[in-house]
Biopython code that builds the backbone (N, CA, C, O; Angstrom):
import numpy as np
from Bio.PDB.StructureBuilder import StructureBuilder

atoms = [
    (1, "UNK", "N", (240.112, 91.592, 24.143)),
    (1, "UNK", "CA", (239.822, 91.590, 25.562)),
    (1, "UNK", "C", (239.163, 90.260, 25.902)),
    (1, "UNK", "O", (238.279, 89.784, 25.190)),
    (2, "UNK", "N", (239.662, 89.607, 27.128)),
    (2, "UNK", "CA", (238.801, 88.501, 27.758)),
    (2, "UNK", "C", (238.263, 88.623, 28.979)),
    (2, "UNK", "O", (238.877, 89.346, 29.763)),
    (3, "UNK", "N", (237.158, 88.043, 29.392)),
    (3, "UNK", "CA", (236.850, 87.968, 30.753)),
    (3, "UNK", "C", (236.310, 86.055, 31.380)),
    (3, "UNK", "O", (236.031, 84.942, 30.935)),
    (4, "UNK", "N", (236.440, 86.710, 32.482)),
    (4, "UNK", "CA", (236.106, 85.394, 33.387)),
    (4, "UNK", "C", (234.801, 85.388, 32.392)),
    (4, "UNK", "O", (234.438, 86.186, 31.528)),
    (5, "UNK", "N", (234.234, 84.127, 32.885)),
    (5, "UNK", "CA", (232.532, 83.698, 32.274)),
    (5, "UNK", "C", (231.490, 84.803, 33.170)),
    (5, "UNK", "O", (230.465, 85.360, 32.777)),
    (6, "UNK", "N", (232.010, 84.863, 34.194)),
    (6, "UNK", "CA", (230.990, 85.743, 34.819)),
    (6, "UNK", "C", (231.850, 87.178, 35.588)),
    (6, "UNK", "O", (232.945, 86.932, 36.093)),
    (7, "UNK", "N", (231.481, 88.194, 35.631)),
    (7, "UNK", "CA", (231.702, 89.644, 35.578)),
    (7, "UNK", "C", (230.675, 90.527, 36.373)),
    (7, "UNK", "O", (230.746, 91.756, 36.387)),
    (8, "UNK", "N", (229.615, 89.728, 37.101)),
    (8, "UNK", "CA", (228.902, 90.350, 37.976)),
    (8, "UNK", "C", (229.161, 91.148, 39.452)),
    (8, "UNK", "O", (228.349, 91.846, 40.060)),
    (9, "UNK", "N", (230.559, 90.817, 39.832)),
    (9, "UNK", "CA", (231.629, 91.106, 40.687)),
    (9, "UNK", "C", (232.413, 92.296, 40.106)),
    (9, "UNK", "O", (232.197, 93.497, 40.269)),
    (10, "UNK", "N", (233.280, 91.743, 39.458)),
    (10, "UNK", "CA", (234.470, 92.451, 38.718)),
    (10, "UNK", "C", (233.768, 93.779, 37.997)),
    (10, "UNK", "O", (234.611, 94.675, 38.018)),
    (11, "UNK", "N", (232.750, 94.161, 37.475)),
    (11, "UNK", "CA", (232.056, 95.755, 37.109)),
    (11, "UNK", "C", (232.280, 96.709, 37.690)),
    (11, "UNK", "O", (233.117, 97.606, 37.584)),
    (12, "UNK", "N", (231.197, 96.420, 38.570)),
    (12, "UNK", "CA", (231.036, 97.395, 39.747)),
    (12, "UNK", "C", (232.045, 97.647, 40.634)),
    (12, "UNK", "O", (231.941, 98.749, 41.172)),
    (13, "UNK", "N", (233.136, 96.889, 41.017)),
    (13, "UNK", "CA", (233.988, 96.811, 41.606)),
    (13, "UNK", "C", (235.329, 97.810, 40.702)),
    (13, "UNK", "O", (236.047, 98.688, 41.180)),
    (14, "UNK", "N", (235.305, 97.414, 39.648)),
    (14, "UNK", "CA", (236.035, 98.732, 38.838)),
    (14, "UNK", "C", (235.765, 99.890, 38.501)),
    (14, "UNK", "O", (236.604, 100.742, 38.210)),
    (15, "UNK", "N", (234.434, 100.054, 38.507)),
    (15, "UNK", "CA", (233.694, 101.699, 38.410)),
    (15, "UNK", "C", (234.384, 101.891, 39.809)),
    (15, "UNK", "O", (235.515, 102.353, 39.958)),
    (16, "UNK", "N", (233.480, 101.438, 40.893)),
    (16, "UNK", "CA", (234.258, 102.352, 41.999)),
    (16, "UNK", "C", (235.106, 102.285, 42.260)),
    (16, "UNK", "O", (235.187, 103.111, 43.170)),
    (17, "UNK", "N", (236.592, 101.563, 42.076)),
    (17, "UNK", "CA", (237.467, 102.150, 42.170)),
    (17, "UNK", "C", (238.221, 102.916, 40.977)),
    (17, "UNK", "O", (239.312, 103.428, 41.225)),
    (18, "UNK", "N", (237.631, 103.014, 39.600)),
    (18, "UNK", "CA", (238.292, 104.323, 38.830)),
    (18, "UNK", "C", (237.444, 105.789, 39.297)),
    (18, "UNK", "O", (237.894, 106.917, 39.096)),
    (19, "UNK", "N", (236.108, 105.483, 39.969)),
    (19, "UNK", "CA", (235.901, 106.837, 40.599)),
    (19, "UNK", "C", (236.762, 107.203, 41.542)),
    (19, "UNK", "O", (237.146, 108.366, 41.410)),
    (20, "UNK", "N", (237.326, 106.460, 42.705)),
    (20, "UNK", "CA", (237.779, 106.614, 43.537)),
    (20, "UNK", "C", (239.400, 106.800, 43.439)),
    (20, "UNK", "O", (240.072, 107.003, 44.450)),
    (21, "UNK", "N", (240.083, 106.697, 41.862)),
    (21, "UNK", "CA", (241.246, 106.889, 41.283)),
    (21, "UNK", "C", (241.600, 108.365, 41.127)),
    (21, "UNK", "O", (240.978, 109.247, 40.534)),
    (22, "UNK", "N", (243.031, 108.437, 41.965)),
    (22, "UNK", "CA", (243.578, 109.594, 41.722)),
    (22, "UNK", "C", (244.987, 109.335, 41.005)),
    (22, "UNK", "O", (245.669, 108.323, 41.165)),
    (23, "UNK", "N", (245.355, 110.596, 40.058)),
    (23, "UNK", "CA", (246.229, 110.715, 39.168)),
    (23, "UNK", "C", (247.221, 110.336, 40.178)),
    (23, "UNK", "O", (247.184, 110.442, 41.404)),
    (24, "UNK", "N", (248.462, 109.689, 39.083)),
    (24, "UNK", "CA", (250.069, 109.395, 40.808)),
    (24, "UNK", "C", (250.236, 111.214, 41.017)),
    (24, "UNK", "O", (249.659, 112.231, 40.635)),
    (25, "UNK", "N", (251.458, 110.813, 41.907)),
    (25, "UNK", "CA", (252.164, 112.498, 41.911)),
    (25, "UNK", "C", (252.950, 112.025, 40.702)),
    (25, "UNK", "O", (253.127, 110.908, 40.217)),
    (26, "UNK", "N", (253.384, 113.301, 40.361)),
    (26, "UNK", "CA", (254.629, 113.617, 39.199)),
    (26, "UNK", "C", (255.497, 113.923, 40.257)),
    (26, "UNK", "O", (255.413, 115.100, 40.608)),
    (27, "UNK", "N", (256.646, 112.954, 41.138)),
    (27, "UNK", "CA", (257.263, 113.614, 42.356)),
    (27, "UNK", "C", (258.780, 113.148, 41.663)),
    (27, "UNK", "O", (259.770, 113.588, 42.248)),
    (28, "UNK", "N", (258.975, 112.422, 40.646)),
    (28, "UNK", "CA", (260.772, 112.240, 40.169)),
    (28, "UNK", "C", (260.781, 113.592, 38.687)),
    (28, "UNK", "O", (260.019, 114.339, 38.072)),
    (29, "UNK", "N", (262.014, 113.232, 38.752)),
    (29, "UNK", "CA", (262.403, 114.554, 37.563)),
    (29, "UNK", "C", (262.950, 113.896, 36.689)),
    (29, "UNK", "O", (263.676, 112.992, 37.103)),
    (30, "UNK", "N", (262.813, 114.100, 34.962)),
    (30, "UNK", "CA", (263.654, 113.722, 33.975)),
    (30, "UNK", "C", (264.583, 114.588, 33.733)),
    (30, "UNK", "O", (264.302, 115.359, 32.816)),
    (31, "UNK", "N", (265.898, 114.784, 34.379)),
    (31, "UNK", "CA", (266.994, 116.218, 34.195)),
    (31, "UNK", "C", (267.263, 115.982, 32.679)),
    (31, "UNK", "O", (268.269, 116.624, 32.379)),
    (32, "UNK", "N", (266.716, 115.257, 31.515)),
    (32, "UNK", "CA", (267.254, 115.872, 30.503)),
    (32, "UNK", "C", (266.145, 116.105, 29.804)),
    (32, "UNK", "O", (266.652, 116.296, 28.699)),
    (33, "UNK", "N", (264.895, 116.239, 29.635)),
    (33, "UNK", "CA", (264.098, 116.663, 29.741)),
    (33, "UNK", "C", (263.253, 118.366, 30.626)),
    (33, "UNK", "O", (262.398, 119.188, 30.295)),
    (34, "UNK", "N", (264.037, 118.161, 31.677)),
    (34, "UNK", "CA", (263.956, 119.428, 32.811)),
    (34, "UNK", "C", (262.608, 119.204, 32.668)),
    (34, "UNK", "O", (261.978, 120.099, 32.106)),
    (35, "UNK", "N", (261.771, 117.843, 33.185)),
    (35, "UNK", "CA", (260.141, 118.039, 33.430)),
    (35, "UNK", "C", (260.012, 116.744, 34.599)),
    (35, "UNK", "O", (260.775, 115.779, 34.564)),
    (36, "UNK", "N", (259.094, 116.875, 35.462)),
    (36, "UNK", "CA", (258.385, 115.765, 36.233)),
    (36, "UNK", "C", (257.634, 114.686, 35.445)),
    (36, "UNK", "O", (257.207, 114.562, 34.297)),
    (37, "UNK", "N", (257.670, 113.713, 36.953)),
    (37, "UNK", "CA", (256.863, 112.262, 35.699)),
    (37, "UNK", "C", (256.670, 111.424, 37.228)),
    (37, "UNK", "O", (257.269, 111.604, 38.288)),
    (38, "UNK", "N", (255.750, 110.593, 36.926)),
    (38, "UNK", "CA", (255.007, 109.692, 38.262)),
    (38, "UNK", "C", (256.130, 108.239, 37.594)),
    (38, "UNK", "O", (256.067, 107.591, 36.550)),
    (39, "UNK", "N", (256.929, 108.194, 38.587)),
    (39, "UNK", "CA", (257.639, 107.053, 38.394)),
    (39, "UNK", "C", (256.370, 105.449, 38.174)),
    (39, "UNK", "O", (255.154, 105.356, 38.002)),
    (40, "UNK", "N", (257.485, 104.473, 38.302)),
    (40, "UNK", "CA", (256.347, 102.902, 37.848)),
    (40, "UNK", "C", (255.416, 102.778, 39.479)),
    (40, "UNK", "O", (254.260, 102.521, 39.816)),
    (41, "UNK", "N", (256.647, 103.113, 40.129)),
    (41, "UNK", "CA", (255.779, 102.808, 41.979)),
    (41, "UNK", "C", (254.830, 103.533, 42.406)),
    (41, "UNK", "O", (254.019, 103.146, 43.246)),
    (42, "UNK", "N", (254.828, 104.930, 41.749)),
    (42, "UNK", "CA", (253.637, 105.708, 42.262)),
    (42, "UNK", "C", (252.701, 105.112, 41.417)),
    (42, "UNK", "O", (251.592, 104.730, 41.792)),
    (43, "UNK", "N", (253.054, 105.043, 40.490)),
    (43, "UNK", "CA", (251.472, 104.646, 39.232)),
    (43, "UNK", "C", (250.681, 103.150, 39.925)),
    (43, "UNK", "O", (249.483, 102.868, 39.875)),
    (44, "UNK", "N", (251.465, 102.597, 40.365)),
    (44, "UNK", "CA", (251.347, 101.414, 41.293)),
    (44, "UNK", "C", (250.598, 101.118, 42.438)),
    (44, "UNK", "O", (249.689, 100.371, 42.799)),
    (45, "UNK", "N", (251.322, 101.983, 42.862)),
    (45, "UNK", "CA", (250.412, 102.795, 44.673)),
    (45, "UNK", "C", (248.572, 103.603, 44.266)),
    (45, "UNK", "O", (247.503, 103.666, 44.873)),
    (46, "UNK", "N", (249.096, 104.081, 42.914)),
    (46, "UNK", "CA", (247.696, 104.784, 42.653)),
    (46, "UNK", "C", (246.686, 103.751, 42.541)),
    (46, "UNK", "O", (245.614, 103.768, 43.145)),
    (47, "UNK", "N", (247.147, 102.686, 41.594)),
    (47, "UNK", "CA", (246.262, 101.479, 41.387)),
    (47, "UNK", "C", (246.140, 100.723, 42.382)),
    (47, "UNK", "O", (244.988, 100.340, 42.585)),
    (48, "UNK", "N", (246.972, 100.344, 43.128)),
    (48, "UNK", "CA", (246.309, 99.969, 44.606)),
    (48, "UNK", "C", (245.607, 100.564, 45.243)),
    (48, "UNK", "O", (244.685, 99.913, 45.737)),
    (49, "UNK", "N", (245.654, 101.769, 45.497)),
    (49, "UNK", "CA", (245.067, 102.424, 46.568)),
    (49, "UNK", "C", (243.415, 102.478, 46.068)),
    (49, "UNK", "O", (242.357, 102.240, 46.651)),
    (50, "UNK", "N", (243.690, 102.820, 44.989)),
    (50, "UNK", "CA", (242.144, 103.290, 44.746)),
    (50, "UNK", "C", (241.507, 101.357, 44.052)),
    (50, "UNK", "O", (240.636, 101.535, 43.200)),
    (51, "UNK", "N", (241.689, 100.382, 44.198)),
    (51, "UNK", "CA", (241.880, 99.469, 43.584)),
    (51, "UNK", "C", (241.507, 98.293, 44.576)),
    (51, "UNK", "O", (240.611, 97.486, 44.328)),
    (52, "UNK", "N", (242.322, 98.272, 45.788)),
    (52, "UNK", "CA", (242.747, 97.409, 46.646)),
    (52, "UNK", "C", (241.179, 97.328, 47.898)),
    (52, "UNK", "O", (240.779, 96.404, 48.606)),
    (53, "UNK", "N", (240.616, 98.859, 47.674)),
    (53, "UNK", "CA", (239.694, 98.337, 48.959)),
    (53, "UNK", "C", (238.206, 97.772, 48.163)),
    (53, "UNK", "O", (237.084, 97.811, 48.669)),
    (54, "UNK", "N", (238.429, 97.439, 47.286)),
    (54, "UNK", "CA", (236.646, 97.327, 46.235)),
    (54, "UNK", "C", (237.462, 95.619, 45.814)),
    (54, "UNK", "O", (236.938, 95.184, 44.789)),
    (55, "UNK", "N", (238.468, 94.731, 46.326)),
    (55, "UNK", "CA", (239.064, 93.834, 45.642)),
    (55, "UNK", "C", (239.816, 93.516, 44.563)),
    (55, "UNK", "O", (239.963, 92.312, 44.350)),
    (56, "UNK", "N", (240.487, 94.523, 43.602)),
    (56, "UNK", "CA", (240.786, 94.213, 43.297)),
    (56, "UNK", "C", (242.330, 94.888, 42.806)),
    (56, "UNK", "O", (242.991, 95.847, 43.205)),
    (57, "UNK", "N", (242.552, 93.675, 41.544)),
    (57, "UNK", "CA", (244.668, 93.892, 41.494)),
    (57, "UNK", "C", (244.715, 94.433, 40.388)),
    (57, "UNK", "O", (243.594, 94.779, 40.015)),
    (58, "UNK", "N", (245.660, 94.705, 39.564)),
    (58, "UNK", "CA", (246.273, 94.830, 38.681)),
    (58, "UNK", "C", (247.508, 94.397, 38.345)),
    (58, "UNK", "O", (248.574, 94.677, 38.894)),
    (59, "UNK", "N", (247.279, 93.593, 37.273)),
    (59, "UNK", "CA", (248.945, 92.830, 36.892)),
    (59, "UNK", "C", (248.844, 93.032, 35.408)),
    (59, "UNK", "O", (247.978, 92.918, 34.541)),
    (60, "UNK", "N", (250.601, 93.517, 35.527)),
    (60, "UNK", "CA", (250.778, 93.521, 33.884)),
    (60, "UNK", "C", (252.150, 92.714, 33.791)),
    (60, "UNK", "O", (253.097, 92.756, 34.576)),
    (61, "UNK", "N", (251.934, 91.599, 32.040)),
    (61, "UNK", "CA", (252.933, 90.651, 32.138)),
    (61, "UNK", "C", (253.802, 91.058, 30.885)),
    (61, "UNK", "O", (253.243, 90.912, 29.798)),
    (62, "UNK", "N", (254.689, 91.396, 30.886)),
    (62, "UNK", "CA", (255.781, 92.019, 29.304)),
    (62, "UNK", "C", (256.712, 90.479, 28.965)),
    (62, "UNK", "O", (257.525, 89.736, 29.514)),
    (63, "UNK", "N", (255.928, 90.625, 27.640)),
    (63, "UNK", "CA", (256.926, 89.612, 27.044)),
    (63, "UNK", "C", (257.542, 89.773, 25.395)),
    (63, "UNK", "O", (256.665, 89.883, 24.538)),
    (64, "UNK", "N", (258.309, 89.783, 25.141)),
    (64, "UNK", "CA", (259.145, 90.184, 23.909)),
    (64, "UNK", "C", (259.495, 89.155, 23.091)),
    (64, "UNK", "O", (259.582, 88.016, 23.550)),
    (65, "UNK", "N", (259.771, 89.461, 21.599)),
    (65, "UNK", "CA", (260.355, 88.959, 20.463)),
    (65, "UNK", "C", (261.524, 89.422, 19.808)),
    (65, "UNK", "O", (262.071, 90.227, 20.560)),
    (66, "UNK", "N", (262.364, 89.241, 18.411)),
    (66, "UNK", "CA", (263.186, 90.209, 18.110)),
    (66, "UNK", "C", (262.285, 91.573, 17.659)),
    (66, "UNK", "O", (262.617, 92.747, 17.825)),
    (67, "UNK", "N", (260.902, 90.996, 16.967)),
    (67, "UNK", "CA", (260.679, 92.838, 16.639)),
    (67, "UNK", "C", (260.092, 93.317, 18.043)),
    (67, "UNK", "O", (259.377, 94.294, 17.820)),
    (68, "UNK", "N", (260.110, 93.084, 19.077)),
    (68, "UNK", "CA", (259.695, 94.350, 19.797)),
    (68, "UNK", "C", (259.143, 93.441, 21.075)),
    (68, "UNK", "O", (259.300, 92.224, 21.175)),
    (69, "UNK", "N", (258.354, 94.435, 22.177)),
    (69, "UNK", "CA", (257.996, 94.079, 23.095)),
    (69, "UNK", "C", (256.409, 94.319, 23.131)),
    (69, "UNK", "O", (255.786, 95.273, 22.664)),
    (70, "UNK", "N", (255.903, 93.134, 23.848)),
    (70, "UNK", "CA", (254.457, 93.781, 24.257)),
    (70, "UNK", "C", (253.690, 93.638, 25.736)),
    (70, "UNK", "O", (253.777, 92.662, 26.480)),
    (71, "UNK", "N", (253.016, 94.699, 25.945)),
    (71, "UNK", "CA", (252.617, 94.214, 27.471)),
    (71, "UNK", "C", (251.459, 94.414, 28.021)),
    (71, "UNK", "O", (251.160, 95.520, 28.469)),
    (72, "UNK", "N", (250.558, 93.263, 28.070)),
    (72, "UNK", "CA", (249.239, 93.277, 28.676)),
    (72, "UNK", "C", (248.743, 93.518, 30.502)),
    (72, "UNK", "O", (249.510, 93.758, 31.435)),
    (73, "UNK", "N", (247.905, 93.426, 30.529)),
    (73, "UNK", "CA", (246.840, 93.457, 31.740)),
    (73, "UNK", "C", (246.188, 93.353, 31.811)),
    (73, "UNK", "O", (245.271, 93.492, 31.002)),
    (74, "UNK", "N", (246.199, 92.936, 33.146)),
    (74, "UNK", "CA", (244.868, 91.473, 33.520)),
    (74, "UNK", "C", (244.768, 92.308, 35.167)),
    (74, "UNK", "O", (245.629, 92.515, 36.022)),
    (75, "UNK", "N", (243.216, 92.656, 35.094)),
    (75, "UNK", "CA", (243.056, 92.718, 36.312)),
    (75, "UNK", "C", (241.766, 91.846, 37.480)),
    (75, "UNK", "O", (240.797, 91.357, 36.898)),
    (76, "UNK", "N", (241.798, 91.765, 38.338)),
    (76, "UNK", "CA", (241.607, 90.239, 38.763)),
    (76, "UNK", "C", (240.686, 91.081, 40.342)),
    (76, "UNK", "O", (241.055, 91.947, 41.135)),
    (77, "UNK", "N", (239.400, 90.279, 40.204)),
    (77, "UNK", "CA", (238.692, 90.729, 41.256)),
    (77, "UNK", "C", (238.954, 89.626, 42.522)),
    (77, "UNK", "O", (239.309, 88.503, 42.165)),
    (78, "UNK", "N", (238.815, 89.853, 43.843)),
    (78, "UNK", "CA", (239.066, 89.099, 44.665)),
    (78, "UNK", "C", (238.093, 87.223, 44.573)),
    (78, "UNK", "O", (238.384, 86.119, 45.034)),
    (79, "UNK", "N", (236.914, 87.745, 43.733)),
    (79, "UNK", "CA", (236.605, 86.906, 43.579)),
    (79, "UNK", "C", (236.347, 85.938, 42.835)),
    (79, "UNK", "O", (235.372, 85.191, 42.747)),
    (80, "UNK", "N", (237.628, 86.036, 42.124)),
    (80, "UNK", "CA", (238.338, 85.076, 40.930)),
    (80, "UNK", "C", (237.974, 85.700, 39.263)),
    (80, "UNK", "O", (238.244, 85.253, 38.148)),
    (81, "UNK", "N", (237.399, 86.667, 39.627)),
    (81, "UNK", "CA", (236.610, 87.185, 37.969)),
    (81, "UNK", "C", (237.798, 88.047, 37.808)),
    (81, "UNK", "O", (238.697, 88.390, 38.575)),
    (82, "UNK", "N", (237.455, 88.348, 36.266)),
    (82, "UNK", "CA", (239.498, 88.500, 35.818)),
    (82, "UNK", "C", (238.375, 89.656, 34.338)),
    (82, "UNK", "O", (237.178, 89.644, 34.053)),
    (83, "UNK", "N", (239.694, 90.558, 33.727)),
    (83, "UNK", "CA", (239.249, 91.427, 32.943)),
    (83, "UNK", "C", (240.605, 91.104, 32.225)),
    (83, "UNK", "O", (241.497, 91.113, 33.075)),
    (84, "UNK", "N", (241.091, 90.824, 30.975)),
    (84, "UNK", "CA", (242.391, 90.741, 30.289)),
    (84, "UNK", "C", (242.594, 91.324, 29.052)),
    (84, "UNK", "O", (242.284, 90.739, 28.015)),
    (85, "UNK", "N", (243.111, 92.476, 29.072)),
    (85, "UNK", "CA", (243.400, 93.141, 27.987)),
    (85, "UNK", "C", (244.441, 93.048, 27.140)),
    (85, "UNK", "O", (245.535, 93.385, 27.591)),
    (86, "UNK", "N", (244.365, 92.593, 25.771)),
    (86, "UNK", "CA", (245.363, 92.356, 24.422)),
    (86, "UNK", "C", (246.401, 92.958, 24.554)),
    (86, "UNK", "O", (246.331, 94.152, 24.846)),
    (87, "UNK", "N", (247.407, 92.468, 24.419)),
    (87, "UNK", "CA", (248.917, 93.291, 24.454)),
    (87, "UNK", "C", (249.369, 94.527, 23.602)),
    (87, "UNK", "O", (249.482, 94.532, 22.377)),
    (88, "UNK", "N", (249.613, 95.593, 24.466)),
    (88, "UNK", "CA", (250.082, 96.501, 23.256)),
    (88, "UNK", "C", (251.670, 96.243, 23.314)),
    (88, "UNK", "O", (252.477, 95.957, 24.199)),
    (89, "UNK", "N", (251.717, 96.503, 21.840)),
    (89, "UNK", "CA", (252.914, 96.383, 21.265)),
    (89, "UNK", "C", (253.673, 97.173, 20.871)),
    (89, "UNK", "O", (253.313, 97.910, 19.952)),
    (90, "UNK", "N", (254.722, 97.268, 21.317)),
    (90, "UNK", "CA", (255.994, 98.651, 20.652)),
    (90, "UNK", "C", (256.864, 97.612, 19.895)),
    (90, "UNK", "O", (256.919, 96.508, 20.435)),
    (91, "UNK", "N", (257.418, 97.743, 18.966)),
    (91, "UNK", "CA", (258.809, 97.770, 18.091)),
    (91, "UNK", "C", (259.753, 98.183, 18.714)),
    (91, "UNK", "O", (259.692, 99.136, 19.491)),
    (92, "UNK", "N", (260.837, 97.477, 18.445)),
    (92, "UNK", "CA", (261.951, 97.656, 18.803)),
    (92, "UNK", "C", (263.112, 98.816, 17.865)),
    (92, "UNK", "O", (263.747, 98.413, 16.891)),
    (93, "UNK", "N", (263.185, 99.917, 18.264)),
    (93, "UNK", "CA", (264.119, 100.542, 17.548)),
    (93, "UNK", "C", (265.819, 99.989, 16.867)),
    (93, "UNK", "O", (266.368, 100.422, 15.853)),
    (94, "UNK", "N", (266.372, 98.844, 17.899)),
    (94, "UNK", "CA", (267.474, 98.208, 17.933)),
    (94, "UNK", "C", (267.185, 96.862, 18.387)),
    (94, "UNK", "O", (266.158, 96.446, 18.922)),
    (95, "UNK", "N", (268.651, 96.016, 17.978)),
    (95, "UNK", "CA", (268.045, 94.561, 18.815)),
    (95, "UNK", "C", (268.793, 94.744, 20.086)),
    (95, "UNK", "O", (269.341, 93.762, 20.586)),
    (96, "UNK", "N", (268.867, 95.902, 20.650)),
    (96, "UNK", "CA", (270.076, 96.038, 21.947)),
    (96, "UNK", "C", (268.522, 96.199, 23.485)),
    (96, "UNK", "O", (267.293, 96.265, 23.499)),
    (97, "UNK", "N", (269.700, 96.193, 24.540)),
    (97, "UNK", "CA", (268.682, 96.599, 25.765)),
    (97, "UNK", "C", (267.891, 98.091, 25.188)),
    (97, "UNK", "O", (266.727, 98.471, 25.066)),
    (98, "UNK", "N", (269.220, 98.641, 24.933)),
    (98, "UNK", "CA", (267.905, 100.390, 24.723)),
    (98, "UNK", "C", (267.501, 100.611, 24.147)),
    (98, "UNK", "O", (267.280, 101.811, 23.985)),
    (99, "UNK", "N", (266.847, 99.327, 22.987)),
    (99, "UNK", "CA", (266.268, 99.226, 21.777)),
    (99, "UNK", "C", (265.009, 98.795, 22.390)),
    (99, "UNK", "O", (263.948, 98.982, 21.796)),
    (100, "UNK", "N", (265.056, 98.214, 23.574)),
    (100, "UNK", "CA", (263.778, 97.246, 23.684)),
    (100, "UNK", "C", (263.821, 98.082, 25.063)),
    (100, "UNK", "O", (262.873, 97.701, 25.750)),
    (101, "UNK", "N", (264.283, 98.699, 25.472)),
    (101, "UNK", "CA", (263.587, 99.475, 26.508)),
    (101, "UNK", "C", (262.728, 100.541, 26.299)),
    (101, "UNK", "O", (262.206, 101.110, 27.257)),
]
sb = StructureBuilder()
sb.init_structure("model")
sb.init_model(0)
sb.init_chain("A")
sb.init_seg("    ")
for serial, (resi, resn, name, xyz) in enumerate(atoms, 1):
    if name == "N":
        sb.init_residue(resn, " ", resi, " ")
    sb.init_atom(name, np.array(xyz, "f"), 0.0, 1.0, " ", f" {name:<3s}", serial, name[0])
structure = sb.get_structure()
């Protein structure tokens, strides 16, 4: 994990908005599965919403190799103070798209 040099902003500003965080809806369906799931946009909307009025974003950047993919986040207070978390990493089952998807 990294942070800006200073974090006196960016804290408090993430407590209240993970208090103020609500789960997405589960509103799409996996028909082969036969179960619900909060698509990428709701999970999105959740992190904005509860996110967006205390300043701050959330960005995540995916970048890949042949063994696999990994994808961090960095979330970023309005007032330039930043929180960056180490990439997690999946393996690639195949070297194809639905290997690395």
């Amino acid at each position: 994990m990294k942070t800006s040099e200073q974090t006196d902003k960016l804290w408090p500003a993430v407590v209240k908005a993970r208090t103020a965080m609500k789960g997405p809806k589960k509103d799409s369906t996996n028909p082969h599965f036969k179960s619900k799931y909060a698509d990428l946009s709701e999970c999105i909307d959740a992190a904005d919403t509860a996110g967006g009025p205390h300043g701050l974003v959330t960005l995540q950047e995916a970048t890949s190799d042949s063994a696999g993919v990994s994808v961090s986040t960095l979330i970023v207070h309005e007032s330039g103070q930043f929180v960056q978390f180490d990439g997690l990493f999946i393996p690639a089952n195949k070297q194809d798209a639905q290997g690395f998807g």
